[in-house]
N, C-alpha and C positions, 0 to 999 in steps of 0.2 A: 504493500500500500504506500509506503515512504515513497518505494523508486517511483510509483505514480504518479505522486503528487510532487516529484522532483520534474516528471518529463511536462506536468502537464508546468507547470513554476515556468520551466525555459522554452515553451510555446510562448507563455504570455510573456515574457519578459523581452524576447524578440520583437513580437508584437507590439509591444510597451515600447521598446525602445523609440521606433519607429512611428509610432502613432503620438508620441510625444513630442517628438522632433516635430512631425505636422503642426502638431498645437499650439507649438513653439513659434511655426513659422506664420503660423494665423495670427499668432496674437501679438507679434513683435512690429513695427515699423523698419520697411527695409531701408526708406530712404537713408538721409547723410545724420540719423540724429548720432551721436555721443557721447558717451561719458564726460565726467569731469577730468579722469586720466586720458581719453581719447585727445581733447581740448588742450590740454596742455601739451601732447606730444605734436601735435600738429602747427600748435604754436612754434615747437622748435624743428618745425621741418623735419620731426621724425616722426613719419605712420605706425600704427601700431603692426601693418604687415611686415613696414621695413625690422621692426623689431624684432619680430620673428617669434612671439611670445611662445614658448615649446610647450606649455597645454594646450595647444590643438597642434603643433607639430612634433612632434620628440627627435630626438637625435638618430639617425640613421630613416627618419623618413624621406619620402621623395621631396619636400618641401626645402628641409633644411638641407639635404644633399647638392641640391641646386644652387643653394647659399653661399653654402662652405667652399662649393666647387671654385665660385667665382670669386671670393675672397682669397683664396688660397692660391689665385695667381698672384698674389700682392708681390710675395718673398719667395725667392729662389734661390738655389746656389748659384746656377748657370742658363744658357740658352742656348742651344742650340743655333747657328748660322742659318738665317733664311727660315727659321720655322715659326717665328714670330708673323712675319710678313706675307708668308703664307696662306697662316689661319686668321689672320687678322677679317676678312671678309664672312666669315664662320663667326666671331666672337661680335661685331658692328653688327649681322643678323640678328643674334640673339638680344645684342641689347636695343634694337630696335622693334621689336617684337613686344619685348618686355614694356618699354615705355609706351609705344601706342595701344597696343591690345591685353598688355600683362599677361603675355602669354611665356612662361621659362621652359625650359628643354634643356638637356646635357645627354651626353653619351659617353658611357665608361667602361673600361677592360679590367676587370683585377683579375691577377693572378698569383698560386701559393703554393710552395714547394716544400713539402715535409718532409723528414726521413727520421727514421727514429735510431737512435742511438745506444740499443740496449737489444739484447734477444727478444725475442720476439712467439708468441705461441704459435701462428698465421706464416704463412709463406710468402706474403710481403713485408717490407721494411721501410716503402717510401712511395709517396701519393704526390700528384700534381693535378690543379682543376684551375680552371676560369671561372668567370662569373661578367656576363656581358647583360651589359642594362641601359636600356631607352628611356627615359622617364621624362616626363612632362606636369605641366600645373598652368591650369586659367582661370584669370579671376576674371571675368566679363562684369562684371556687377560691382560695384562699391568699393571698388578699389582704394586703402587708405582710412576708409572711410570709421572700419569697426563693423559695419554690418555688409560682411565679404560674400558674395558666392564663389565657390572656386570648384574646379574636377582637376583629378589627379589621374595620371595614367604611369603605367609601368607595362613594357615590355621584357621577359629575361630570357638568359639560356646560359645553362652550366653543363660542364662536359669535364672528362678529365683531359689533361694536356703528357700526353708522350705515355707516362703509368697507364697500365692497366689498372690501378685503384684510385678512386677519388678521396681529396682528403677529408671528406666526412665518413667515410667509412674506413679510415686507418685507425681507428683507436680500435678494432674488431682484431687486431691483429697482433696488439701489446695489450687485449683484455681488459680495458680502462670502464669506468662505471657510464661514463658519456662520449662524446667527439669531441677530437681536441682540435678539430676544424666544423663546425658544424654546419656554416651555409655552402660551402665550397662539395656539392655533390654531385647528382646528374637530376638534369631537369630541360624537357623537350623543352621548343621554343614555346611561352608560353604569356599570357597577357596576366602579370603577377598583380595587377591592382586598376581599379576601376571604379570609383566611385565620385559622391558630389559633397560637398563641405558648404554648410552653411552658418555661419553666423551672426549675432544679434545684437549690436553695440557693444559688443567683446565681454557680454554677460553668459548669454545661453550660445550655442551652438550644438552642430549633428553633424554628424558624418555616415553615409550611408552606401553599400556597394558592396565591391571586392575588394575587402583591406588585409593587408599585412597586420596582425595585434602584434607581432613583438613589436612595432615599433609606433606602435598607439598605447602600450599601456607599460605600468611597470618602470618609471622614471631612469634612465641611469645614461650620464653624458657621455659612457663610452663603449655605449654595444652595437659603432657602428664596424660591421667586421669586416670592411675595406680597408679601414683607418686605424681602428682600435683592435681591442683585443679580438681574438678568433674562436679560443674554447668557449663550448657549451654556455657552461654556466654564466660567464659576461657577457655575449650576444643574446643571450635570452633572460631565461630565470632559471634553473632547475626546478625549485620546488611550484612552480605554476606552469601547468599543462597549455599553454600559450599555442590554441592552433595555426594550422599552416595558413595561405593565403586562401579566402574564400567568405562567402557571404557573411556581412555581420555590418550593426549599426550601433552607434553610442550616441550619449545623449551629456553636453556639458554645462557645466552651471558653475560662473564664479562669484560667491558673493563680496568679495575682498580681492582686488588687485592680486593680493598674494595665496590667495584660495583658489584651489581647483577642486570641484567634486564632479567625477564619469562615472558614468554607471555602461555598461556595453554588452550585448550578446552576440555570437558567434557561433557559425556551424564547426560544429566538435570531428566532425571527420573532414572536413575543408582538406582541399587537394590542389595544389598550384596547377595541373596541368588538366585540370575537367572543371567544367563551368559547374557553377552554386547549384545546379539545378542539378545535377549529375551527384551529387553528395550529401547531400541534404537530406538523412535519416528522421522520422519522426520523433523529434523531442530532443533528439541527442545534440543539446547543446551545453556551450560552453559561455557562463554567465560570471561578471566580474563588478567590481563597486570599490571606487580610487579613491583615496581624500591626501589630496598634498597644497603642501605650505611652504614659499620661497624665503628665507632668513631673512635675506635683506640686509645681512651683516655688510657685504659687498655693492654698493649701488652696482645693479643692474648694466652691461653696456648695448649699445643698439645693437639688434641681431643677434644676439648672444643666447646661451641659455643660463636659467640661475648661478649664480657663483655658490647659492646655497640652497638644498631640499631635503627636506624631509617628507617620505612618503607612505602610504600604507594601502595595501589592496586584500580585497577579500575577494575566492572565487567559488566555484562551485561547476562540478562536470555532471552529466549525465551517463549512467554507461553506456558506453560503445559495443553492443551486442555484435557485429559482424568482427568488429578488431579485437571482440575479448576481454575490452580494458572494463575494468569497474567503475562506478563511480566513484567520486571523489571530493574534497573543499579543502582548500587553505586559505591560510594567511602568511602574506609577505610585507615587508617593511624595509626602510633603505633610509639613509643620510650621508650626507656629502657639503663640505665645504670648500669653499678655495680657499688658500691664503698665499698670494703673489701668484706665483710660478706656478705654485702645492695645491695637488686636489687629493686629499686623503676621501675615507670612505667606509662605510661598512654594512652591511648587506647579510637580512635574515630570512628566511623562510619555511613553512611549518605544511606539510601535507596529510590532512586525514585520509588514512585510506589503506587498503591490504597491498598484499601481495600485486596482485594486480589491476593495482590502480593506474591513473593514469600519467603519475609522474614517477622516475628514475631514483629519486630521495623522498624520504618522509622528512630530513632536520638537512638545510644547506645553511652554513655561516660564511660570510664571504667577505674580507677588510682586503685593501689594499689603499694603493698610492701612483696619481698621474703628476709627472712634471714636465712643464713648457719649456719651451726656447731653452732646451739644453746645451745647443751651442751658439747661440744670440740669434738664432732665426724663429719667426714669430709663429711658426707651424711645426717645426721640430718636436718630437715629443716619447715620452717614453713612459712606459708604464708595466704596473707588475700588481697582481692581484693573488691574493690565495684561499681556497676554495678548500670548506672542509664537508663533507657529504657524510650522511648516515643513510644507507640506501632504502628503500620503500621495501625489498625482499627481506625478510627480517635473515636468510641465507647466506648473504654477504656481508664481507665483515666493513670497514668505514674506511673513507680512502680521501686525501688530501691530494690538491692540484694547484699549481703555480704556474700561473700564464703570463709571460711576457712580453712585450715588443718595443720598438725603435721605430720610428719612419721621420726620412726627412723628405724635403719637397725638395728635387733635384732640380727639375725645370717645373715651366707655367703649368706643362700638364701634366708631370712624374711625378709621383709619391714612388717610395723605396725604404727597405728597410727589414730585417730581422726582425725572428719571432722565436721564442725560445720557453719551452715547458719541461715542467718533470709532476710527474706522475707518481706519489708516494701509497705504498701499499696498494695496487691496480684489484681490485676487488675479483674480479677474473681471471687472475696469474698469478697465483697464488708463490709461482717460483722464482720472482722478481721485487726486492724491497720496493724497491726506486726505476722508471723510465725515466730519459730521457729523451725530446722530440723537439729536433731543433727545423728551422724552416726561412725561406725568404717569400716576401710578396711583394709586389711591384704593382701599380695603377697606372694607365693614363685615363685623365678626364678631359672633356671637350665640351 
């Protein structure tokens, strides 16, 4: 009777989502009103889009990746002869596009080379994949204004490069509890996101379509895994079942500048490469509810995301009767501050649920530390996180992860740089204290 009245909860809460968003959009004024914060930003000639405020965009979305993209031509090492002059026709497009229509677009390559450094139980020792993405955003509507309409679109395609193994499935190989590459897999060419964002003098807002949730829910400035870190647990969450790309809508509400409250549901079997309608099990969804707060220790800079969050999510799945997975709920929690250069951090989460539920941990604790401009360049950066897991199988014993990297911005469109883990206690290999899995990735963006 519980699972019932679980399936029937995440009908209506889909439903709810969606039907609120409407409601929202009926009862709001689309024209140019705004806030007291809208007014003031616009007085200083800065929009609340140019802001980039990351409760409606998060870090590693397509919004802010088109941001970063173009900021991140700022500092270089070097350039290339004639490649400046070249694309220059390509970069005058886009920012002609941008200012008449606000229309942005970027096209990007990454690519990631792992090998691991230790015996292995698997008869590989070393994975390479790509990851190639089209993405786009227009805001036709309100541009500036606070009450934006905007669509978001993503094109992908992941493959492995030269290996026969991609590196999300090399951790199968040294027995690890997660992927110590987790987007970098195989994925047809596929349209990873499609939906429409609506907001409401930067109070309410909805987003609705084909979304990506890792990178709508779950706060954390560095799980974008082109740029940042690449294991599991920092590109996602561990202990939240965060599904793949496919149908799902939320609904936001800030009553304070520095308050966010989402509420969002989501198809629980979502599959990047079959349409929502191809997936879409009765009831079996995947329902969540965010409350986060910016410190403010740090004034804010334009575009930017908080210097300081503190956040907390509560979710809830339904079981997955064809995947086998059971249902499940937790709760996660996260804070972070900057100080200069220094972004410390620390990172919890708690999953009710058996054996076969639907996340990899039932207890993840996760502290780490990102530093800037490690050699006076203003994109340079280096970070190391360490992940401690209690698995969800109560058969496995606990197993700690240290993820690392390095990337400096070579040229306008090269990111480059090392990535370096070890794998303490691998809960699956039981004949190895310690891996080690060291790796290079490289980007051009456009």
């Amino acid at each position: 009777m519980l699972n019932r009245f679980f399936r029937g909860a995440g009908r209506l809460s889909l439903l709810g989502a969606i039907l609120m968003a409407g409601l929202i959009m009926a009862s709001q004024v689309q024209a140019g009103n705004t806030t007291s914060e809208d007014a003031e930003a616009d007085k200083s000639g800065v929009s609340e889009q140019k802001r980039g405020i990351p409760r409606w965009n998060n870090p590693g979305s397509i919004v802010n990746r088109i941001r970063r993209d173009g900021e991140e031509r700022k500092d270089y090492l070097f350039q290339f002869p004639g490649v400046d002059w070249a694309l220059q026709p390509w970069f005058e497009l886009k920012a002609d596009l941008d200012e008449k229509h606000g229309f942005r677009y970027g096209i990007s390559f990454s690519t990631l080379y792992q090998k691991v450094a230790s015996d292995t139980i698997g008869s590989k020792d070393e994975a390479a994949g790509y990851d190639l993405d089209i993405i786009a955003v227009w805001t036709p509507l309100g541009r500036g204004t606070g009450t934006e309409t905007t669509f978001g679109f993503e094109f992908l395609k992941r493959d492995t490069v030269i290996t026969e193994l991609a590196p999300a499935f090399l951790f199968t190989q040294y027995g690890s509890l997660y992927p110590s590459a987790a987007p970098y897999g195989e994925t047809d060419a596929s349209i990873g996101e499609l939906w429409i964002q609506q907001r409401f003098r930067n109070v309410f807002g909805f987003r609705v379509g084909k979304i990506f949730p890792i990178t709508a829910y779950d706060f954390f400035p560095f799980k974008n895994f082109r740029k940042d870190f690449i294991d599991f647990n920092h590109v996602t969450n561990a202990a939240i079942p965060l599904p793949s790309n496919g149908l799902g809508a939320y609904v936001m509400y800030r009553p304070h500048p520095k308050f966010m409250l989402r509420l969002g549901a989501h198809d629980a079997n979502a599959d990047v490469e079959k349409a929502f309608y191809n997936t879409y099990e009765d009831g079996e969804i995947f329902k969540i509810f965010e409350v986060g707060y910016d410190t403010g220790f740090i004034p804010r800079e334009p575009g930017r995301a908080p210097h300081g969050h503190v956040h907390v999510s509560i979710w809830h799945q339904n079981e997955r009767d064809d995947a086998g997975i059971d249902n499940g709920w937790g709760i996660a929690g996260s804070a972070l501050q900057r100080f200069g250069r220094f972004t410390p951090w620390v990172r919890y989460g708690y999953a009710n649920q058996n054996d076969d539920g639907p996340t990899p941990v039932k207890h993840m604790a996760n502290v780490g530390l990102v530093i800037n401009e490690i050699f006076g360049q203003a994109y340079d950066r280096i970070g190391i996180g360490y992940t401690w897991s209690d698995p969800a199988n109560h058969r496995l014993n606990q197993q700690s992860t240290i993820d690392s990297f390095y990337r400096v911005q070579l040229t306008p469109e090269i990111q480059f740089g090392p990535t370096f883990q070890v794998i303490i206690d691998p809960v699956r290999n039981p004949e190895e204290d310690t891996i080690y899995v060291w790796g290079i990735r490289g980007r051009i963006a456009l």
